[in-house]
C-alpha positions in Angstrom: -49.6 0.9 -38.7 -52.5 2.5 -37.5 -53.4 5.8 -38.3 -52.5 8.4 -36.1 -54.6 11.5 -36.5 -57.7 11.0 -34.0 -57.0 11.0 -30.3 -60.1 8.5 -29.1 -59.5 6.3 -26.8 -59.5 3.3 -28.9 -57.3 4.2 -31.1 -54.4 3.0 -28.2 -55.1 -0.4 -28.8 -55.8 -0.4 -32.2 -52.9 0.8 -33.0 -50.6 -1.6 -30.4 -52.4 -4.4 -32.0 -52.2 -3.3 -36.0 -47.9 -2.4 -34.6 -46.8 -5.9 -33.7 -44.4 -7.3 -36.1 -44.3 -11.0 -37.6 -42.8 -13.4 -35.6 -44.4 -12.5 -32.0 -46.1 -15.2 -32.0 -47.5 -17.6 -29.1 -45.1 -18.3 -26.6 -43.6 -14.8 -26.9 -41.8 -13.1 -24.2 -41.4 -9.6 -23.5 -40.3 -7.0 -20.6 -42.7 -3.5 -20.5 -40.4 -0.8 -19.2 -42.8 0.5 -16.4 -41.8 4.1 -15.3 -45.4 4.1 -13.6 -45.7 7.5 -15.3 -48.8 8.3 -17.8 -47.2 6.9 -21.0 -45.9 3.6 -19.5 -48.8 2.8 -17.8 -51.5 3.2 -20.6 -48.8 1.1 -22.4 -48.8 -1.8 -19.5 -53.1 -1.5 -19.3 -53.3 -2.4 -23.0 -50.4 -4.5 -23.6 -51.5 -7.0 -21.2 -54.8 -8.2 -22.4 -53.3 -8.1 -25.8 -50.4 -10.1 -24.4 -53.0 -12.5 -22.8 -55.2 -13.0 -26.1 -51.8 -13.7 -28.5 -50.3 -16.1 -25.5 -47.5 -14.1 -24.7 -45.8 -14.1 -22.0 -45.5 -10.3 -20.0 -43.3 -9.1 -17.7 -43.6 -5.2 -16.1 -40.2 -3.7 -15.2 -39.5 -0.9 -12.6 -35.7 0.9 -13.0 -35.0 2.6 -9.9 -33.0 5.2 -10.0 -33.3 6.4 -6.9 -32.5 10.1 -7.8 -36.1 11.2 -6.6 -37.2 11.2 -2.7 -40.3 10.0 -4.4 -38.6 7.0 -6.2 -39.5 4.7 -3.4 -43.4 5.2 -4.0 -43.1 5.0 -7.6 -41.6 1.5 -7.2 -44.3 0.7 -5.2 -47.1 2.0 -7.5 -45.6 0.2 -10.4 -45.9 -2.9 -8.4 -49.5 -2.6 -8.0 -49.9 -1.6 -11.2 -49.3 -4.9 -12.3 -50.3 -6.8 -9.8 -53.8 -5.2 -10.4 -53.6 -6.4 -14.4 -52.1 -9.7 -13.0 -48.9 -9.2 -14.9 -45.4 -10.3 -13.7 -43.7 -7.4 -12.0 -40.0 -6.7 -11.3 -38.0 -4.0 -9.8 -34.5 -3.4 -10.8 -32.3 -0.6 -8.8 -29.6 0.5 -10.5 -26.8 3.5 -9.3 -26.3 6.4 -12.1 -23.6 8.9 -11.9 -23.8 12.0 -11.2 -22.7 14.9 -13.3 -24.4 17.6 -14.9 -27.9 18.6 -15.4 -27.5 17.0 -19.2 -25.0 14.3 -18.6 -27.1 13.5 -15.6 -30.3 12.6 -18.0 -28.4 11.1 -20.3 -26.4 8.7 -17.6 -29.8 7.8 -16.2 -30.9 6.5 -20.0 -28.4 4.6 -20.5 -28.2 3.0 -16.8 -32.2 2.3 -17.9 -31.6 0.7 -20.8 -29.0 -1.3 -19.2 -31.0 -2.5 -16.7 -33.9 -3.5 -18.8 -31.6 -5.6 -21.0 -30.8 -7.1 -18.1 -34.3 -7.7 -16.9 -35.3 -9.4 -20.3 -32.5 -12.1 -20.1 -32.7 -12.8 -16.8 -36.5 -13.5 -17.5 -35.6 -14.5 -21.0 -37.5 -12.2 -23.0 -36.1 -11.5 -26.4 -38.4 -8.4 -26.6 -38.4 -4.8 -24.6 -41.3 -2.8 -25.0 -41.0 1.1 -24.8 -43.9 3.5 -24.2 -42.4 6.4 -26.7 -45.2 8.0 -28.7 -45.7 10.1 -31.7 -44.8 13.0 -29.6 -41.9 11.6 -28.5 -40.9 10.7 -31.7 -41.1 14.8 -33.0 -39.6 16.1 -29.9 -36.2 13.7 -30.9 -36.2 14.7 -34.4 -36.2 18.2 -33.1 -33.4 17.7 -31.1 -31.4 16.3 -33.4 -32.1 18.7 -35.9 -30.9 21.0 -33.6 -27.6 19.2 -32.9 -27.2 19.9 -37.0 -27.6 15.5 -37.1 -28.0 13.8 -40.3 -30.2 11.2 -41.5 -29.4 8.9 -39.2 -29.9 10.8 -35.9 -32.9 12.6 -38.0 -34.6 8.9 -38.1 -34.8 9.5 -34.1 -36.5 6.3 -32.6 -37.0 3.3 -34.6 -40.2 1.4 -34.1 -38.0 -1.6 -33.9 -34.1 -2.1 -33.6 -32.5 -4.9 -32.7 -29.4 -4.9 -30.5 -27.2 -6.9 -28.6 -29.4 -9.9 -29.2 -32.8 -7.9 -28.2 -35.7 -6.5 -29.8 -36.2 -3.1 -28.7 -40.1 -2.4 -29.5 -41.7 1.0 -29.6 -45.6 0.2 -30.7 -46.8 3.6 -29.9 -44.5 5.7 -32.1 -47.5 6.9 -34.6 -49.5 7.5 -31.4 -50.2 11.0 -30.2 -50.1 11.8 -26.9 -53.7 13.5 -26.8 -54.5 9.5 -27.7 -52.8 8.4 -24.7 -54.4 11.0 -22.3 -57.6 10.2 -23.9 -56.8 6.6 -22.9 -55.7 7.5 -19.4 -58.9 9.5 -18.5 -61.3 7.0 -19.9 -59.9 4.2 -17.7 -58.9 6.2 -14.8 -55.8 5.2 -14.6 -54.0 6.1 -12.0 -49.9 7.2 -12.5 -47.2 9.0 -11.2 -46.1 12.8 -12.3 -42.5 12.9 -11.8 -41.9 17.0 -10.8 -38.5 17.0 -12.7 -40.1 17.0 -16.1 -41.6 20.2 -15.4 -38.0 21.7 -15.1 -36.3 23.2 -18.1 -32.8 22.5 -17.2 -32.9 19.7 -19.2 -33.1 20.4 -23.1 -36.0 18.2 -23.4 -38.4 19.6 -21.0 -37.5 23.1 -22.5 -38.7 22.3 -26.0 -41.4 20.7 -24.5 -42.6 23.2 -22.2 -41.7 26.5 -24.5 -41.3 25.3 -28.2 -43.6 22.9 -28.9 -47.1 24.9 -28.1 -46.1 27.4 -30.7 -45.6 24.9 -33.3 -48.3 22.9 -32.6 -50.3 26.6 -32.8 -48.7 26.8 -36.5 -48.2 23.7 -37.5 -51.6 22.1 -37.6 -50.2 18.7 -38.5 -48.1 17.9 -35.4 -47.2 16.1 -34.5 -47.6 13.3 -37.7 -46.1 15.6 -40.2 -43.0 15.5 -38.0 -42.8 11.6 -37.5 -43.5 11.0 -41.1 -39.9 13.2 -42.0 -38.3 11.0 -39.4 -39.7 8.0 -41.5 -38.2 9.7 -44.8 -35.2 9.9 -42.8 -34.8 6.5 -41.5 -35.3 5.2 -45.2 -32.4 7.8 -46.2 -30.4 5.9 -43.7 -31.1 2.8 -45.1 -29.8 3.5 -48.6 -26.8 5.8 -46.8 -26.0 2.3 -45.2 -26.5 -0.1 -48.2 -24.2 2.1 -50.1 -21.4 1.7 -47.5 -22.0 -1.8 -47.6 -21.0 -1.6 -51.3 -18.0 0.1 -50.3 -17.1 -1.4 -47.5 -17.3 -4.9 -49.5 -14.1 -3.2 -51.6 -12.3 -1.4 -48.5 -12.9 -2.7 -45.4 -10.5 -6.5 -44.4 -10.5 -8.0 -41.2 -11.7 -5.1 -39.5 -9.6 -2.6 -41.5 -10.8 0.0 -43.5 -7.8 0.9 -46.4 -6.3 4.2 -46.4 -6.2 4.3 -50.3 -9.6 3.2 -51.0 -10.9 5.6 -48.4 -8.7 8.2 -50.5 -10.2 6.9 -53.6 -13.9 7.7 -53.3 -15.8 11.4 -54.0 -15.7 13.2 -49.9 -19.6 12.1 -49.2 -19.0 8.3 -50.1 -15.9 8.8 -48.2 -17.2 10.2 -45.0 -20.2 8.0 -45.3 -18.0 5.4 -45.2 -15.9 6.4 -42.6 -19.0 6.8 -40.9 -20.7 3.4 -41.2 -17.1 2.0 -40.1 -17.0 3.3 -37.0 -20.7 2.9 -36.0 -20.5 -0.7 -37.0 -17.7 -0.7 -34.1 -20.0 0.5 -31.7 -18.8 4.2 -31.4 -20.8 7.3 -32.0 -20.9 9.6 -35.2 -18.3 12.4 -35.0 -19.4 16.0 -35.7 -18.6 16.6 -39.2 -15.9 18.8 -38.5 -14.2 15.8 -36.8 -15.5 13.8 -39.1 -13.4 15.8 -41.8 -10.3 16.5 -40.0 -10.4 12.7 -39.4 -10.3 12.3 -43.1 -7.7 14.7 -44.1 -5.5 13.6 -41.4 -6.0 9.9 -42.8 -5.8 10.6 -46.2 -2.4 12.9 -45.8 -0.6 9.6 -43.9 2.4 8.5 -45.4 1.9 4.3 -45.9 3.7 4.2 -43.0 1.7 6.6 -41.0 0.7 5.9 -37.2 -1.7 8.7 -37.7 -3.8 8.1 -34.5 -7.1 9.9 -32.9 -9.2 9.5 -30.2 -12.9 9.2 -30.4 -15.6 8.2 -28.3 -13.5 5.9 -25.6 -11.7 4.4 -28.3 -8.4 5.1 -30.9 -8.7 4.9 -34.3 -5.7 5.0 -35.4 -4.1 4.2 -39.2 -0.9 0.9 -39.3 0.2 -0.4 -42.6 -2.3 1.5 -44.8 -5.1 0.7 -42.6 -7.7 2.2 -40.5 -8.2 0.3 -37.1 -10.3 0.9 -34.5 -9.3 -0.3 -30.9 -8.9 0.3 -26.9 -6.8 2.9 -25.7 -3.4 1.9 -24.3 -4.4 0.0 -21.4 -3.5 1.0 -17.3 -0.5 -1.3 -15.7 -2.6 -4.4 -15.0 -2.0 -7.5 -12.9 -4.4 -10.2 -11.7 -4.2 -13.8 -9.8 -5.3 -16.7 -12.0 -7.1 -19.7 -10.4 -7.9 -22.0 -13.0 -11.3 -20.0 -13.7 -12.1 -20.7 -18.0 -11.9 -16.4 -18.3 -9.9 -14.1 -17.0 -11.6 -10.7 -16.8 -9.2 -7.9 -17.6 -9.9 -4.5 -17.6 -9.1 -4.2 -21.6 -10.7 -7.9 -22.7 -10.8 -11.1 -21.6 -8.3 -14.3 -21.5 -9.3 -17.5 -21.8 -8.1 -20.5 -20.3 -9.3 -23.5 -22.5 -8.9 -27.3 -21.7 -7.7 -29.6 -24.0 -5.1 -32.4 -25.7 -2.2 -30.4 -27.4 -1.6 -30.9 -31.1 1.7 -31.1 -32.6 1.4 -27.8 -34.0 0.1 -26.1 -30.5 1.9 -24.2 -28.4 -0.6 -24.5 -24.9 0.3 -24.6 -21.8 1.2 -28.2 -19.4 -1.2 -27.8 -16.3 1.1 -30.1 -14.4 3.8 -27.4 -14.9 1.6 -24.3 -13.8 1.0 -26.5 -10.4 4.0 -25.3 -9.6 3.7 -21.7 -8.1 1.4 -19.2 -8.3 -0.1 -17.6 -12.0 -0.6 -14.6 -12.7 -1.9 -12.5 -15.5 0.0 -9.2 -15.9 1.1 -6.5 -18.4 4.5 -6.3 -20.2 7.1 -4.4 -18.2 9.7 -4.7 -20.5 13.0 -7.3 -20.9 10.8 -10.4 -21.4 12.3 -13.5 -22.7 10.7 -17.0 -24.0 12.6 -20.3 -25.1 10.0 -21.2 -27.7 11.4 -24.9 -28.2 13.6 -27.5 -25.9 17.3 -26.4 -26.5 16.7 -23.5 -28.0 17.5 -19.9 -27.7 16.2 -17.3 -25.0 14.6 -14.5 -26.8 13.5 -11.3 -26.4 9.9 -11.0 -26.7 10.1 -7.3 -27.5 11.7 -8.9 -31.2 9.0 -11.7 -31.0 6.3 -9.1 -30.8 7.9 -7.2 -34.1 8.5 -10.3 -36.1 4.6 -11.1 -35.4 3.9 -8.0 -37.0 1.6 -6.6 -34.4 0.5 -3.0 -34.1 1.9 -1.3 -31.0 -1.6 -0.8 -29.7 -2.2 -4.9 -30.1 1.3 -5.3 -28.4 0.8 -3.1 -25.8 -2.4 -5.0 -24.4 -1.2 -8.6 -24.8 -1.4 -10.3 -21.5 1.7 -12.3 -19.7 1.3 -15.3 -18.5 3.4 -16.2 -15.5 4.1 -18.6 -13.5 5.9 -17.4 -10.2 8.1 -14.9 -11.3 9.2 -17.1 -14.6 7.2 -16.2 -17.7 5.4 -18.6 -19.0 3.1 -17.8 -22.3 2.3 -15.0 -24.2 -1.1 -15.7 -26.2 -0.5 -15.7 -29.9 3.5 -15.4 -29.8 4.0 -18.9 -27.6 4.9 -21.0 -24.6 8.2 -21.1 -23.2 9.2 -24.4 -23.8 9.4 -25.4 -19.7 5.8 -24.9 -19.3 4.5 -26.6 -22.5 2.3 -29.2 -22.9 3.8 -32.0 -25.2 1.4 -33.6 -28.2 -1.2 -35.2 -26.9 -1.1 -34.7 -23.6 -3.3 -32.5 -21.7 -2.9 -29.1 -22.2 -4.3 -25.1 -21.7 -5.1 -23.4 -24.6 -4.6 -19.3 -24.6 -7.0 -17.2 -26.5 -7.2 -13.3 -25.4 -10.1 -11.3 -26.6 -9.5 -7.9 -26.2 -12.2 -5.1 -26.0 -12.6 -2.2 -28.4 -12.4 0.2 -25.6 -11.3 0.7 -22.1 -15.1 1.3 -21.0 -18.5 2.6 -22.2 -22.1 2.1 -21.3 -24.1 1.7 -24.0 
């Protein structure tokens, strides 16, 4: 990557140019988040002759938040930002929540980064492009530092992560911001100042505003000294994570991390572990003192513990010597069926599948759901299924213990019914009155169910 230590003008490009990984190649398509602010627009100016010369296709998106009077105008200027630099422009309005000074920052981020996934599918880019700059870049490390983070969150921004099926680029990250207002002025670009980040309610804007000049007074190197530890860091990261690889190879089944090798390893494999196994399913880092308590509560369970906590939106909870991570109990739920393939439910999703029934299947007749209404709801409690022609009603309270299922997993199942008659239960079977016989056609039941009850990542 370019070298970041002069603030001339041309260094902006240079750098973009010498920052583009292999692979974007011709035919390339990518959505430029486009605040309309100082950063994003320089971005945008020098991105899109670039994008023109490597045959790339560029698109400009505007988030509207809609939390400034001003927002309106800023939309607007965005738009003619990039209708001047003929590039693509799109505008995307999106409703954040409202809470605290802080939770209201961080709501707004994520509803961004939402949004801009969003964008790039819907004009199916594969790649988003992020103004962030070597500033930036020391400002996070700063805050996490002061947060007391590890090497992970000490990393702060990667200058490419890929999530969710997207490329999330940040070209500018060994940029300094005296480079971008160097860039600004000798174009004349024209941007937006939004008045908020002059506030220091929000933690940001105070180390900004009344930390950073007096480093930057005794720290003659910043801000490169400051993205080069974050660099050190990220590569700590990186070997943190191929070591819980290795361990998780030994531990971690199906989804299940195992109390007694958990138990088995020296306390910083151990929490690194822990760690890397709930991050890989999608929840944040615990404090350490979480983290810890997590482990002694763990390793202190009995084999058969139900030791359970809650973290992040989610349980993580220990059954049969094994650490799972999974939804809370889910809210009474109920919802109409109409022969749609998926069935959104607010814990997961059932699916309704079409297809010849094997002998061994247990799926559901569609003549026999013709009948009366269907309906997707949760157990209540006294269910009973005749799993085969002739045979016995039983309670599916003992079906759902024979199967073995944790009382989280039985406690989400959806029931199928038809009328007021139950008729399936995915994974424990049909009732024999509304199954499909082999060969014939036939629904098949699958139910995904989510890892949380919600989040927005």
């Amino acid at each position: 990557m370019a070298s970041s230590r002069s603030s001339t003008p041309a260094d902006l490009p240079a750098a973009l140019a010498a920052a583009v990984p292999r692979g974007f190649g011709p035919g390339t398509r990518i959505v430029a988040g486009h605040s309309g602010g100082r950063d994003s627009t320089a971005l945008l100016h020098a991105l899109a002759p670039l994008a023109r010369a490597r045959g790339w296709t560029l698109v400009a998106v505007h988030v509207h938040h809609g939390l400034s009077p001003e927002a309106d105008a800023w939309a607007a200027h965005s738009q003619a930002s990039a209708a001047a630099l003929s590039v693509v422009h799109a505008i995307v309005p999106v409703r954040v929540a409202r809470g605290a000074a802080e939770s209201l920052e961080e709501n707004a981020r994520a509803a961004r980064h939402a949004a801009l996934a969003a964008a790039a599918r819907a004009h199916g880019a594969g790649i988003i492009a992020l103004a962030h700059h070597a500033d930036d870049q020391a400002e996070t490390l700063l805050l996490q530092l002061g947060r007391g983070a590890g090497p992970h969150g000490l990393a702060a921004m990667a200058p490419l992560r890929h999530a969710d099926g997207l490329a999330w680029w940040r070209p500018l990250l060994a940029v300094p911001r005296a480079a971008v207002d160097a860039y600004v002025a000798t174009h004349a670009l024209r941007h937006v100042e939004d008045a908020s980040n002059a506030s220091t309610r929000h933690r940001r804007n105070a180390l900004r505003l009344d930390v950073i000049p007096a480093l930057r007074a005794t720290l003659p190197g910043y801000p490169q000294t400051l993205v080069r530890s974050a660099a050190l860091q990220a590569e700590a990261a990186a070997l943190l994570d191929e070591l819980a690889a290795l361990d998780a190879a030994a531990h971690v089944h199906d989804g299940a991390l195992a109390v007694a090798g958990l138990a088995a390893l020296p306390a910083p494999r151990a929490r690194n572990l822990l760690r890397a196994f709930l991050r890989d399913h999608g929840l944040r880092a615990p404090s350490a003192a979480r983290l810890g308590a997590m482990l002694a509560q763990f390793a202190a369970a009995p084999a058969d513990s139900r030791a359970s906590v809650a973290h992040d939106g989610a349980r993580v909870s220990v059954y049969r010597g094994h650490v799972h991570v999974h939804a809370p109990g889910p809210p009474a739920f109920a919802a109409a069926w109409h022969g749609e393939p998926v069935l959104a439910l607010p814990h997961g999703a059932l699916e309704f599948a079409h297809a010849p029934a094997d002998a061994g299947d247990a799926c559901l007749a569609p003549a026999a759901l013709a009948t009366d209404a269907v309906s997707v709801r949760s157990r209540a409690g006294g269910e009973r299924l005749v799993l085969r022609r002739g045979g016995p009603r039983q309670s599916v309270k003992t079906l759902l213990q024979n199967a073995r299922l944790p009382a989280w997993e039985r406690a989400a199942l959806p029931f199928v019914f038809c009328g007021d008659r139950l008729a399936a239960v995915p994974g424990i079977g049909v009732d024999a009155a509304f199954r499909a016989a082999p060969g014939a056609p036939g629904i098949h039941l699958t139910w995904r169910p989510g890892t949380r009850a919600r989040r927005a990542d």
